[in-house]
C-alpha angles and dihedrals in degrees: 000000000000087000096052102054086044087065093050101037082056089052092046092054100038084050093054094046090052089057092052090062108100115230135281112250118214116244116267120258126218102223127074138245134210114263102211089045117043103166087059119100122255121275099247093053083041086052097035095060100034077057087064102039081044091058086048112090086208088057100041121119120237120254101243103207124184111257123204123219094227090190084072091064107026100120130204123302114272131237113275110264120228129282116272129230112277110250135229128297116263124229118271115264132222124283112269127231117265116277133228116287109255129241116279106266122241109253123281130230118269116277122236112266117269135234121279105275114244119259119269109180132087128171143152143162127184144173150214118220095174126075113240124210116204101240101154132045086260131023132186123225120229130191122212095184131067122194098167127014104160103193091349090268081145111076113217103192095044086038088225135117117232123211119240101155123048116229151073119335145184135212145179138189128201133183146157124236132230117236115254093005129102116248107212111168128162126209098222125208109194095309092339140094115239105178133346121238093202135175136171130241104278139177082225133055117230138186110256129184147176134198133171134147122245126195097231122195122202112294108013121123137225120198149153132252142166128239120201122199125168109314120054110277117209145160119193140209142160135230090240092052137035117229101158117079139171120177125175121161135164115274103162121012111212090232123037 
C-alpha cells in the first residue's frame, strides 16, 4: 500500500510542474497580416500567386475602356460638296460573253416611201441586113435593124451602146462570111480593141462569131468596126435574111 500512494503522490506532482511552465510563443514571421482579417493569408502569398493567375491568360483580367454614344453628338447632314474633276480613263476590259437573244419587238410604224429605184437593166440586140464591103483603113459597122433596144441605151444612127448602168456585160458578135474574101472585125471598147472575130479566105462561107464580158463604167462605149489588110475584108448578108448580129445585155450592176 505504501508503495502504491508513492506512485501517485510522484504523477500528481510531475503533472502539476508541467502546468507551471509558461507557454511556448511561435516564432515570429516576417511577413504581415491584415489587421482587420486575420484568417486571410498574408499579402505576399496573396501577391505572389495573383502574379501567376495574372501571367494566365485564363485568369487575366479585361481592359475596361470608356465608350461614347456617338448618336448623342452626331450633328445635322451637311450641304453636298462640288463636283470633282472626272478621272482618267481605265483601261479597256476584256470582250464579254454573248448575251441572251431578246424578246421579239412589237411592230413599228410604216416607213415614207422611198425614192424610185434606179434603173438596173440594159439590153439590146440589133441586126445588118446589108452586106458591107471594107473600102477605107477603118470602117465603121452600122445596124439598120433593131430587135431589142431596152431603154434605147443602143444607139441606132452612131451603131454604138452606151453605157447607162455600171457592171458586169456581156456581149456577142455574128456574122457571115463572104466566099473567097477575108472577115476582120474588132470588138471595140471606147478607142480600143477588145477582142478580134476573124476568118480566112474560103471557097465556102461560114457562120463566125465572137463573145466575150466587159466591166463597163457610166458613160463608156462598146461598138463594132472593120479592118482591111491586104487582101479585100468583107461579111454578108441579105434583105430577106438577117446575117449580121450583135447582142449585149446586163448581167451584174456595179451597185444593187
Amino acid at each position: 500500500k505504501m508503495s502504491a500512494l508513492f506512485l501517485l503522490l510522484l504523477v500528481s506532482v510531475t503533472g502539476s510542474v508541467q502546468e507551471r511552465d509558461p507557454p511556448r510563443r511561435e516564432p515570429r514571421r516576417l511577413s504581415c497580416v491584415r489587421c482587420c482579417g486575420p484568417s486571410e493569408q498574408p499579402v505576399s502569398i496573396v501577391s505572389s500567386r495573383y502574379a501567376r493567375m495574372s501571367s494566365d491568360p485564363a485568369f487575366s483580367v479585361p481592359k475596361v475602356q470608356p465608350t461614347i454614344d456617338i448618336t448623342i453628338l452626331k450633328g445635322e447632314k451637311g450641304e453636298m460638296g462640288e463636283k470633282g474633276h472626272p478621272g482618267a480613263a481605265g483601261k479597256e476590259g476584256e470582250r464579254g460573253l454573248r448575251g441572251f437573244n431578246g424578246r421579239k419587238g412589237q411592230k413599228g410604224q410604216p416607213g415614207p416611201q422611198g425614192h424610185p429605184c434606179k434603173q438596173l437593166y440594159a439590153a439590146f440586140s440589133v441586126g445588118r441586113r446589108k452586106p458591107l464591103h471594107s473600102s477605107d483603113y477603118f470602117q465603121q459597122v452600122i445596124f439598120d435593124t433593131e430587135f431589142v433596144n431596152l431603154y434605147k441605151h443602143f444607139n441606132m444612127f452612131s451603131g454604138k451602146f452606151f453605157c447607162y448602168v455600171p457592171g458586169i456585160y456581156y456581149f456577142s458578135l455574128n456574122v457571115h462570111t463572104w466566099n473567097f474574101k477575108e472577115t476582120y472585125l474588132h470588138l471595140m471598147k471606147n478607142e480600143k480593141e477588145v477582142a478580134i472575130l476573124y476568118a480566112q479566105p474560103s471557097d465556102r462561107s461560114i457562120m463566125q462569131s465572137q463573145s466575150l464580158m466587159l466591166d463597163l463604167q457610166e458613160g463608156e462605149e462598146v461598138w463594132v468596126r472593120m479592118f482591111k489588110r491586104e487582101r479585100e475584108n468583107a461579111i454578108y448578108s441579105e434583105e430577106s435574111d438577117v446575117y449580121i448580129i450583135f447582142n449585149g445585155h446586163l448581167i451584174k450592176p456595179a451597185v444593187e
